[in-house]
VOGU-3710 file (C-alpha; in Angstrom, 3 decimals, decimal comma):
1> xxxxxxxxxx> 0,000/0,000/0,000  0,924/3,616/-0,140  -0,068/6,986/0,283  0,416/10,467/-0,545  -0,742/13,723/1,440  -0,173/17,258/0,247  -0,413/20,201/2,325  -0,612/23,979/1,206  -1,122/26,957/2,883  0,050/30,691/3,033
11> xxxxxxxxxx> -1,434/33,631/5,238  -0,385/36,991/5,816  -1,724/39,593/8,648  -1,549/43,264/9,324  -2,416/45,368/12,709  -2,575/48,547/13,758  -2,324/50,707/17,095  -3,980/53,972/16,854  -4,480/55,413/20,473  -6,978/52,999/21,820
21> xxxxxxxxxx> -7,680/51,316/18,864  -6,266/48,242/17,984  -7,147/46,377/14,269  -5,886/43,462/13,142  -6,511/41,680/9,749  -5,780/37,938/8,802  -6,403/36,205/5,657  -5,162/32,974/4,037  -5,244/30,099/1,803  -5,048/26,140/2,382
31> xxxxxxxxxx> -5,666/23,366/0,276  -4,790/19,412/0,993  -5,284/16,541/-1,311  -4,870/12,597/-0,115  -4,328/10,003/-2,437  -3,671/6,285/-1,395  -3,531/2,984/-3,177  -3,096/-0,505/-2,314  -2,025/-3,825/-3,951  -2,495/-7,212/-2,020
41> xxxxxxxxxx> -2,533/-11,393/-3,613  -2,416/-14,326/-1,620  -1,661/-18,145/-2,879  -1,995/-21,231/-1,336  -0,234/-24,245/-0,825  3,767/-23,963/-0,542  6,174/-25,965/-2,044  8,167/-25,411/0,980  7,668/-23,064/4,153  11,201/-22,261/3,953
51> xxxxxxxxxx> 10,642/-20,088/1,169  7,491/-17,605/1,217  6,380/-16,212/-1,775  3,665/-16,258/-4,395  6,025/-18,220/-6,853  6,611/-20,984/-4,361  2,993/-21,743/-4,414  1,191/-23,875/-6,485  -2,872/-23,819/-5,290  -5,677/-21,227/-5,540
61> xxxxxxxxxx> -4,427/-17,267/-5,650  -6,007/-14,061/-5,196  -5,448/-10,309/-6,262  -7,125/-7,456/-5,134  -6,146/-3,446/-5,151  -7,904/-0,532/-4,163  -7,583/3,564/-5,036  -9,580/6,047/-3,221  -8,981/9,959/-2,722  -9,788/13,340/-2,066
71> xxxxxxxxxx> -9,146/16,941/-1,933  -10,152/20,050/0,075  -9,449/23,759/-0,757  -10,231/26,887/1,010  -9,971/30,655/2,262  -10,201/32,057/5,501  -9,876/35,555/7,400  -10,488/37,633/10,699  -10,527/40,854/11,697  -9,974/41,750/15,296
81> xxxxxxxxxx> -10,613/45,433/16,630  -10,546/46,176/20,291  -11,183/49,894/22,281  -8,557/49,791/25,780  -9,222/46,578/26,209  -12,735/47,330/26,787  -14,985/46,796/23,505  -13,408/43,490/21,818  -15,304/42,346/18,548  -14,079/39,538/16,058
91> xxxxxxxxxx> -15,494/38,671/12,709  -13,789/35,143/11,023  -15,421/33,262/8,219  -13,870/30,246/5,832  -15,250/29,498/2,312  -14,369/26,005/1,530  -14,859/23,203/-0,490  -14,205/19,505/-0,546  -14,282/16,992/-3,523  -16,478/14,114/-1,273
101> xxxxxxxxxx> -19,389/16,181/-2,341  -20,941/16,726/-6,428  -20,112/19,839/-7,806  -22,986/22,168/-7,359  -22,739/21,517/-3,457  -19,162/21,387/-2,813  -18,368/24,686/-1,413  -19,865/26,134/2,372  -19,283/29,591/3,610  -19,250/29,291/7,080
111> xxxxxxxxxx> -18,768/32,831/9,286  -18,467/33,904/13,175  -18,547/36,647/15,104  -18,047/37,375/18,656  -17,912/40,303/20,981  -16,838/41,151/24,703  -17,723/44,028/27,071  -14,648/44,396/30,031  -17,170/46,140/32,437  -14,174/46,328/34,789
121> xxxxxxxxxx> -12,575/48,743/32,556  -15,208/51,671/32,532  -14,393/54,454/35,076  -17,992/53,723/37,116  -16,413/50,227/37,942  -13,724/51,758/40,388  -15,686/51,939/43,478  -16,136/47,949/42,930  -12,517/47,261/41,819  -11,484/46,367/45,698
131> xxxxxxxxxx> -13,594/43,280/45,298  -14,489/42,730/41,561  -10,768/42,948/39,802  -12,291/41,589/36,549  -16,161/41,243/35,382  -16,070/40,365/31,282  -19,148/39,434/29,436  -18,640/38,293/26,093  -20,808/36,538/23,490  -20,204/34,199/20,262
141> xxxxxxxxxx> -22,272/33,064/17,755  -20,544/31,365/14,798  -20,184/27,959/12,598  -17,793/25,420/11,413  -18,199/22,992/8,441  -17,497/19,135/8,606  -16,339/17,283/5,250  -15,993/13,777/7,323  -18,115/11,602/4,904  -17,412/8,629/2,679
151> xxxxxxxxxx> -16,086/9,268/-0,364  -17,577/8,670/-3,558  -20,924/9,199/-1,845  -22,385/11,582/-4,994  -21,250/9,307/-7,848  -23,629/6,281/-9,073  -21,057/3,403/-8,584  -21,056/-0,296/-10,255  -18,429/-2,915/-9,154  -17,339/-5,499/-11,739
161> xxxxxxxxxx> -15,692/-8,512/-9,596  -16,256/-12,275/-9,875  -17,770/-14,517/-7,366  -14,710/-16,923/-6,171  -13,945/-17,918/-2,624  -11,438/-20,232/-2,834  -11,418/-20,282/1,282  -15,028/-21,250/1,275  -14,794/-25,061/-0,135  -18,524/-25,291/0,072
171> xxxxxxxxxx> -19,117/-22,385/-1,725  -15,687/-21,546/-4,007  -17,919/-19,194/-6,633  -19,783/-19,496/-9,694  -18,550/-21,540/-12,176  -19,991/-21,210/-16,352  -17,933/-23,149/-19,199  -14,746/-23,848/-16,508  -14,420/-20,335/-16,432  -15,109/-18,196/-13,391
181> xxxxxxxxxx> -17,575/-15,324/-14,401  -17,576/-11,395/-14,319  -20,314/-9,818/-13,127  -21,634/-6,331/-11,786  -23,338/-5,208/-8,944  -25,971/-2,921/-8,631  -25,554/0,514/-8,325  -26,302/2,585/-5,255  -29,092/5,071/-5,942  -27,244/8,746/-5,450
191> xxxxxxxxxx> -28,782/11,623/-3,316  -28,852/15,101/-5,005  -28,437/16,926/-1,653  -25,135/15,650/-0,194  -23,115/18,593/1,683  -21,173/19,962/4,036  -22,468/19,418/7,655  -22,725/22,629/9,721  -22,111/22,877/13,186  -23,285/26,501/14,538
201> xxxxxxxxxx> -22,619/27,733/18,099  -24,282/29,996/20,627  -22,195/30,821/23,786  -22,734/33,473/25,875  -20,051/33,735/28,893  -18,789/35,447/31,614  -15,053/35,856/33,303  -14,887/37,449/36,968  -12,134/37,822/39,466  -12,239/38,170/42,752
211> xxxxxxxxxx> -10,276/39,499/46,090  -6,925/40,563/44,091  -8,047/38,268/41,437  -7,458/35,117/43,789  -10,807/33,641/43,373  -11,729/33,241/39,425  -14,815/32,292/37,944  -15,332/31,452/34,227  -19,149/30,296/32,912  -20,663/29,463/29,701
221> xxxxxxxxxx> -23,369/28,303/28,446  -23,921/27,201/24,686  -26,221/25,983/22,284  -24,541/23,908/19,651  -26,913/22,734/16,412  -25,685/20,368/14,117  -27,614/20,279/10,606  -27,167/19,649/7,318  -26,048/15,750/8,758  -26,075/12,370/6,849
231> xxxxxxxxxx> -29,839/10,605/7,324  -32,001/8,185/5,650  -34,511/8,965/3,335  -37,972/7,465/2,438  -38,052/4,128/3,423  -38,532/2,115/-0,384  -39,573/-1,207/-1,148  -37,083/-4,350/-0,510  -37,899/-5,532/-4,369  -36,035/-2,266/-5,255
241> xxxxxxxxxx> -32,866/-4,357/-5,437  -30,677/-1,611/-3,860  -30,076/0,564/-0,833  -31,579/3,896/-0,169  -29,197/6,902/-0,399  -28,387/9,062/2,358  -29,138/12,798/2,699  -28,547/16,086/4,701  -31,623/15,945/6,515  -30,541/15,667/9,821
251> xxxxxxxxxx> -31,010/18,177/12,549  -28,861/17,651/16,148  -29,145/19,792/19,425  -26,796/19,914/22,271  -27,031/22,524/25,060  -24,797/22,544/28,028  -23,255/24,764/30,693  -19,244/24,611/31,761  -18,311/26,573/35,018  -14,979/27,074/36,092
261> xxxxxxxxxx> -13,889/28,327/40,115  -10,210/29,093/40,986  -8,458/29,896/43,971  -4,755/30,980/44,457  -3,272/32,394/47,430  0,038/33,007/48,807  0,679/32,743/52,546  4,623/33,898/52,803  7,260/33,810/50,643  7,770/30,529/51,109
271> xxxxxxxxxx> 4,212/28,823/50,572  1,728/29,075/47,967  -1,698/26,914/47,161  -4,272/26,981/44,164  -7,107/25,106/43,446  -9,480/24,483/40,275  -12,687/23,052/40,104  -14,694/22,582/36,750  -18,001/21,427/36,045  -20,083/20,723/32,756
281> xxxxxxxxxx> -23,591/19,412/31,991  -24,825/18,662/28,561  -27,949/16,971/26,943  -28,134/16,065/23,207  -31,625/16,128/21,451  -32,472/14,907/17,626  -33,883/18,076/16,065  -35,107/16,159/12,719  -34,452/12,751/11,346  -36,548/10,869/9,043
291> xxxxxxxxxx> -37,950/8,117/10,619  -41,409/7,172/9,110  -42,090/3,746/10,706  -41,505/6,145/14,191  -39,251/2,534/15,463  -37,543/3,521/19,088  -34,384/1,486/17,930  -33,465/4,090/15,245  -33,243/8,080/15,830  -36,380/10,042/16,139
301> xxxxxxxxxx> -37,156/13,838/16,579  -37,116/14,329/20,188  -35,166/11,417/21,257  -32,407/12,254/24,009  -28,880/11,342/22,671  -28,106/8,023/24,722  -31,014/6,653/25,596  -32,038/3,025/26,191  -35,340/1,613/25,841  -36,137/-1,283/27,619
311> xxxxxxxxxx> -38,596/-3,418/30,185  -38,846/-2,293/33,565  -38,199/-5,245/36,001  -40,780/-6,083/38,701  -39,159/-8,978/40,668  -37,576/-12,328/40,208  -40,172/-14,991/40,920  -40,051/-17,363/44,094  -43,298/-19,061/43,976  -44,745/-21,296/40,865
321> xxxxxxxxxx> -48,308/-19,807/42,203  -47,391/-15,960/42,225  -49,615/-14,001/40,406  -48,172/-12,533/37,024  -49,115/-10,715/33,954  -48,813/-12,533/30,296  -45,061/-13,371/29,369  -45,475/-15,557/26,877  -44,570/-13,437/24,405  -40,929/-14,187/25,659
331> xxxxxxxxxx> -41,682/-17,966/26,378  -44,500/-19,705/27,639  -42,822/-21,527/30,775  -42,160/-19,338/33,819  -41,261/-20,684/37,057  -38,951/-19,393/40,270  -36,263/-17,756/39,687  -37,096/-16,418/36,738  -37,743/-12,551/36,264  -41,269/-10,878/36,384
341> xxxxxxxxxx> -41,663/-8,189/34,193  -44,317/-5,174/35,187  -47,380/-3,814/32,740  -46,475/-1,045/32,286  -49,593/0,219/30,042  -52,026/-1,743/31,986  -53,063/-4,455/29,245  -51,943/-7,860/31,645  -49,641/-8,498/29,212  -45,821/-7,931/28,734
351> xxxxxxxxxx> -44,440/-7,203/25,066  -42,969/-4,716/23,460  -45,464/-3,689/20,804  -44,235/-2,469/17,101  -41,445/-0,932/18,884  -42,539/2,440/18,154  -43,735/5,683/19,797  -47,283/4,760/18,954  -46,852/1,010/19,948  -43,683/0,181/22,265
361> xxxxxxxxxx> -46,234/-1,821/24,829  -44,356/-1,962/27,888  -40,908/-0,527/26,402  -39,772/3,008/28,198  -36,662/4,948/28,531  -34,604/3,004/31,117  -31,248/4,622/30,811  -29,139/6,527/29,205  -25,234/6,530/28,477  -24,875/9,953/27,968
371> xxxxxxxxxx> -22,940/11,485/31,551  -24,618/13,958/33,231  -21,913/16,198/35,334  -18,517/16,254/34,521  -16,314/17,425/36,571  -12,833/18,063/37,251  -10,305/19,177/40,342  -7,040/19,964/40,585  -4,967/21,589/43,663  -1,256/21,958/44,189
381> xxxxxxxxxx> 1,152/24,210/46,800  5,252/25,049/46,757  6,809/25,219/49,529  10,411/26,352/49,371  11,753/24,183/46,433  9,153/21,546/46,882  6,245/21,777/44,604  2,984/19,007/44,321  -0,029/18,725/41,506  -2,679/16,804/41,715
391> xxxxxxxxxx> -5,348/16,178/38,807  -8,701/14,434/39,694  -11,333/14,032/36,886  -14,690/12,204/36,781  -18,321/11,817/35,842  -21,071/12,497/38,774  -23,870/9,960/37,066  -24,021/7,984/33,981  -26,111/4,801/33,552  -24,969/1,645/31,398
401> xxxxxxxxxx> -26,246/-1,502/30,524  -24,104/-4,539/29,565  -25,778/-6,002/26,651  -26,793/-9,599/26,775  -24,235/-11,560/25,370  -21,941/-10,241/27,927  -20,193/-13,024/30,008  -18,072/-10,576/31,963  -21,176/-9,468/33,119  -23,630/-12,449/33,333
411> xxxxxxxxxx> -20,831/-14,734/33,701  -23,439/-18,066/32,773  -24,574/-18,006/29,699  -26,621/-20,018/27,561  -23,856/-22,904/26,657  -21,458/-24,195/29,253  -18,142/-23,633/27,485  -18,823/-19,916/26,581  -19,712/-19,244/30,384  -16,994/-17,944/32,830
421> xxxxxxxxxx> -16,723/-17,268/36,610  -14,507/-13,656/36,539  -12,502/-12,084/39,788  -14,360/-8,996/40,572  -17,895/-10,302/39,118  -21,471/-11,063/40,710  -21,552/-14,166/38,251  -22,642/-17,110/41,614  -25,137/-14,437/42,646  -28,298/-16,196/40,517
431> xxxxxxxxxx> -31,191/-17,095/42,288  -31,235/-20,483/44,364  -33,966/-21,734/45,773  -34,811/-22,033/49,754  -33,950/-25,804/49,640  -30,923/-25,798/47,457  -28,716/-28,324/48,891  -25,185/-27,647/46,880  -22,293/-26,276/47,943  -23,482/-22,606/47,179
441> xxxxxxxxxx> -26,765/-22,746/49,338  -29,840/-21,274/48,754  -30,116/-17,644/47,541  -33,653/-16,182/47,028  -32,346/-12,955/47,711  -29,974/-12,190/44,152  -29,163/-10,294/41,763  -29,346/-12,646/38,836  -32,089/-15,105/37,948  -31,998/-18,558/37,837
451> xxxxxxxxxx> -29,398/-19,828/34,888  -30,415/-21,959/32,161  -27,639/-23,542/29,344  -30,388/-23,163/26,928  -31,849/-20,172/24,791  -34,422/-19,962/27,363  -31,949/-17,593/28,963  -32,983/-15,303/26,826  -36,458/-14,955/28,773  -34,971/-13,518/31,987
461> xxxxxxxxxx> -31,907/-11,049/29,936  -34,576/-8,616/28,001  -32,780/-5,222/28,453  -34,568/-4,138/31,582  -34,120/-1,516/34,944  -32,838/-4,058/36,875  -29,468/-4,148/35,456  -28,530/-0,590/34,552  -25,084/0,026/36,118  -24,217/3,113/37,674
471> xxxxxxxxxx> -21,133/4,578/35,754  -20,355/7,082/37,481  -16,614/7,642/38,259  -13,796/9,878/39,687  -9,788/9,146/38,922  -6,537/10,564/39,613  -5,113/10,775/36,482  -2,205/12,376/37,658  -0,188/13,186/40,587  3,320/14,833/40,368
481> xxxxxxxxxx> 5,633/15,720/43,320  9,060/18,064/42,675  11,855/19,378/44,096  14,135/21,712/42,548  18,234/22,331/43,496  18,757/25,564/45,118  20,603/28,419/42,379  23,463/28,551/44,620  24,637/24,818/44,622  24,314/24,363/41,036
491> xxxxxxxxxx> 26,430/27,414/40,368  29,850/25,081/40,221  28,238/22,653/37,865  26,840/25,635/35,416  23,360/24,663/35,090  21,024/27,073/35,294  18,185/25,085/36,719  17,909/21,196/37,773  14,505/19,988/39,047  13,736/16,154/40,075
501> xxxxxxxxxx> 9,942/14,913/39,867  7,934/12,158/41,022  4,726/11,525/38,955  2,375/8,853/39,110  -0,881/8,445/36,581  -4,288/6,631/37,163  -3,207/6,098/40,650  -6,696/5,901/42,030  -10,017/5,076/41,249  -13,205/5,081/42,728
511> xxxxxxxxxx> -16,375/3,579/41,136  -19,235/1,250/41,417  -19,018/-0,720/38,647  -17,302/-4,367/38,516  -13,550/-3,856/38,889  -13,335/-5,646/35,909  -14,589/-2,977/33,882  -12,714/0,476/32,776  -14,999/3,045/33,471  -13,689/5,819/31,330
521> xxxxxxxxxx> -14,187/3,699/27,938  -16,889/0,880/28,887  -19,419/3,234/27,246  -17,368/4,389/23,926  -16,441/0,688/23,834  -19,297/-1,026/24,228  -21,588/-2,060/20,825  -24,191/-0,583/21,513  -22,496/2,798/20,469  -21,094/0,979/17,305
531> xxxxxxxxxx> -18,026/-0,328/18,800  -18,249/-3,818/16,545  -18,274/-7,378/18,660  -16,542/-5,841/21,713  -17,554/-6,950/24,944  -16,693/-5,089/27,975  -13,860/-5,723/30,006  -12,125/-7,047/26,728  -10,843/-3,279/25,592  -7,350/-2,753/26,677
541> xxxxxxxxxx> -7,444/-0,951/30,121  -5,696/2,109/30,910  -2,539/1,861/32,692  -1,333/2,965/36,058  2,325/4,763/35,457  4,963/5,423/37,616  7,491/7,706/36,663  11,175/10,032/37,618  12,818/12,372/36,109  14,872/15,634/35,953
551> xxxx> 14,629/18,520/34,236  17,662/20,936/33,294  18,412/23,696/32,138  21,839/25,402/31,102
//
């Protein structure tokens, strides 16, 4: 394989102080083009291991190759004018276009514009200067263009291949007068309204100090739409032969709040502290999507980003004679042990309907991934020559829930050699009944149901409440201790400065989830937000670092 990546840009600026005016001007040029190409073959059946290579081999062979690339070109400015620090305005915009879209909708102008008010400059502020050092409000609106698509989306593409799979002995390919066939596919219907997604931003923010500026505060809060992004379109008949195109029809709304307290003090000359905390709180709403059979699987307009619909869990069964609604939906033999479902709409009995806002039966919005707080704190002091940092981050509440072919999580599963008993797991906490005579005892009190090596598992592991995790999490990412040599005894050695560090990363963490699990990427890695086949606790976890050093300087 190999690729090629080009790069261009130039830019120039000017600026200009006149009295209490200060103007600056930017504008510039970029352009990038990516072109890569790959060549692969394969053969089977060696003369001799000893030498590897297609001419050593006498069986079945393969070739394939592949070309793809594209190209983006654009201009930009911004023009920056300020009054004493006290009126600040901005104006940027970017005209660009890409080559992944057709012609008539390659290019996007996207602008911004922002503007601040230092209210602790004006001369009426003075009186309030002794305990408000800074007060800024300041404002944004503006948007940014995304090109990340496939390429090749706007062109009507046929492949020409032939069926052979020499791997597949059962199936090698089509075979017509000893000759393995050409054929073509058929092509993708093309949309006519492929373009550049838009991301626009509202923030409107505030930066305040406090007490000789030792205690800070920053806030904003923003409104972030996303539009213009890839979507289906009317849902066509399956005799059509083909897939339906994609189009910019999709509308997605975030709005959120960060806040940001400081606090830095000196004691003496020997001892300083300071401390950070940050907070932010986001939620994520689809705008518009095209969904016409309304299914709760897919997006919908008004669905919260995250969310999980699923059965709400009543209780786990201890008595063949306990009253119940309808499960047979799910299977028609229900004993103790197994889990009890409640009606949610009432009908006496449990399904899930069409799966769709009109019909979801006893569906509802269980969880959902998406974290609500996060937060972040970091402190540190000097004393003398010693100096210490600390970094803490985490997430106040997130839900999860492990999906059902999960053995880390369910540990018994529905055949005996794909089961597992895992350090750190709740897998022998299944239900047992009240004369259970093994080793284990009896436990009517669990968290699981009652096991079964059989596909009647599937009965008690709908997605339900009962086993939404809480994901929440905090972590100290990073810890770092220093000293640094006095001036005076590294004068005979002639460096300048010589500083020796301690620092230690993910040395803690604190969270209710399995131990097993890492709780920083069991969401992101999880399938149900398109992370393939891979099951949690199988990701590679992040690693706890020690490490020393020095830093010099001559």
């Amino acid at each position: 394989s190999q690729g090629d990546y080009y790069q261009l840009g130039a830019f120039t600026s000017y600026e200009k102080q006149l009295g209490g005016h200060f103007l600056k001007a930017l504008v510039g040029y970029e352009q990038d083009k990516d072109y890569s190409r790959s060549l692969s073959g394969s053969k089977k059946d060696l003369i001799t291991e000893q030498v590897s290579s297609i001419n050593t081999a006498t069986g079945d062979f393969t070739l394939r190759d592949s070309m793809s690339h594209w190209a983006t070109q654009g201009v930009f400015g911004r023009l920056n004018y300020n009054y004493n620090e006290k009126y600040l305005f901005e104006f940027s915009a970017r005209y660009d276009g890409s080559s992944r879209f057709a012609p008539g909708s390659r290019w996007g102008f996207f602008p911004s514009a922002s503007v601040g008010y230092n209210i602790a400059k004006e001369n009426f502020w003075t009186p309030l200067e002794r305990y408000v050092n800074t007060f800024k409000i300041r404002g944004s609106y503006g948007s940014l263009g995304n090109q990340s698509v496939r390429n090749y989306l706007y062109l009507s593409t046929i492949r020409v291949q032939y069926r052979r799979n020499p791997d597949n002995s059962n199936n090698p390919g089509y075979l017509i007068g000893n000759e393995v066939p050409l054929y073509a596919t058929m092509p993708n219907i093309i949309s006519d309204d492929l373009t550049w997604e838009t991301i626009t931003t509202l923030d409107i923010g505030l930066d305040a100090g406090f007490l000789n500026n030792r205690l800070s505060l920053v806030f904003d809060w923003y409104d972030r739409v996303t539009s213009d992004m890839l979507g289906e379109t009317a849902q066509l008949p399956s005799v059509l032969g083909t897939g339906v195109p994609l189009a910019s029809n999709a509308v997605l709304s975030t709005k959120g709040l960060e806040l940001s307290l400081g606090w830095q003090d000196r004691l003496s000359a020997n001892f300083s502290y300071d401390a950070r905390l940050t907070v932010g709180r986001s939620r994520t709403f689809i705008k518009e999507y095209l969904n016409e059979s309304g299914g709760v699987s897919n997006w919908y307009k008004g669905k919260a980003y995250g969310e999980i619909w699923g059965l709400t869990t009543d209780r786990i069964m201890q008595d063949k004679n306990e009253h119940m609604p309808d499960q047979s939906a799910y299977h028609a033999d229900w004993g103790p042990g197994d889990i009890i479902y409640k009606d949610l709409n009432g009908d006496g009995v449990i399904n899930e309907g069409k799966r769709t806002l009109d019909d979801h039966g006893d569906l509802s919005v269980i969880a959902n991934t998406t974290p609500k707080f996060n937060y972040g704190i970091m402190a540190g002091f000097r004393w003398k020559n010693l100096d210490f940092n600390m970094f803490w981050q985490g997430i106040g509440k997130r839900d999860f829930l492990p999906n059902t072919y999960s053995e880390y999580f369910w540990g018994l599963m529905d055949i005996p050699n794909t089961s597992g008993i895992f350090k750190g797991g709740r897998m022998l906490d299944y239900w047992r009944p009240a004369d259970e005579t093994n080793i284990l005892g009896p436990n009517t009190d669990s968290y699981f149901p009652k096991p079964y090596f059989s596909a009647e598992r599937n009965k008690n592991i709908k997605d339900q409440s009962r086993y939404v995790l809480n994901a929440a999490y905090i972590r100290l990412k990073n810890l770092q201790a220093g000293y640094t040599i006095p001036s005076k005894v590294l004068q005979r050695v002639f460096i300048n400065r010589a500083r020796f560090y301690f620092s230690a990363e993910n040395l803690l963490t604190f969270s209710k989830l399995p131990k097993m699990y890492e709780p920083e990427t069991i969401v992101a890695s999880s399938a149900r937000e398109g992370a393939g086949g891979i099951d949690m606790g199988e990701i590679y976890p992040i690693n706890r670092m020690f490490s020393f050093g020095v830093n010099l300087t001559f």
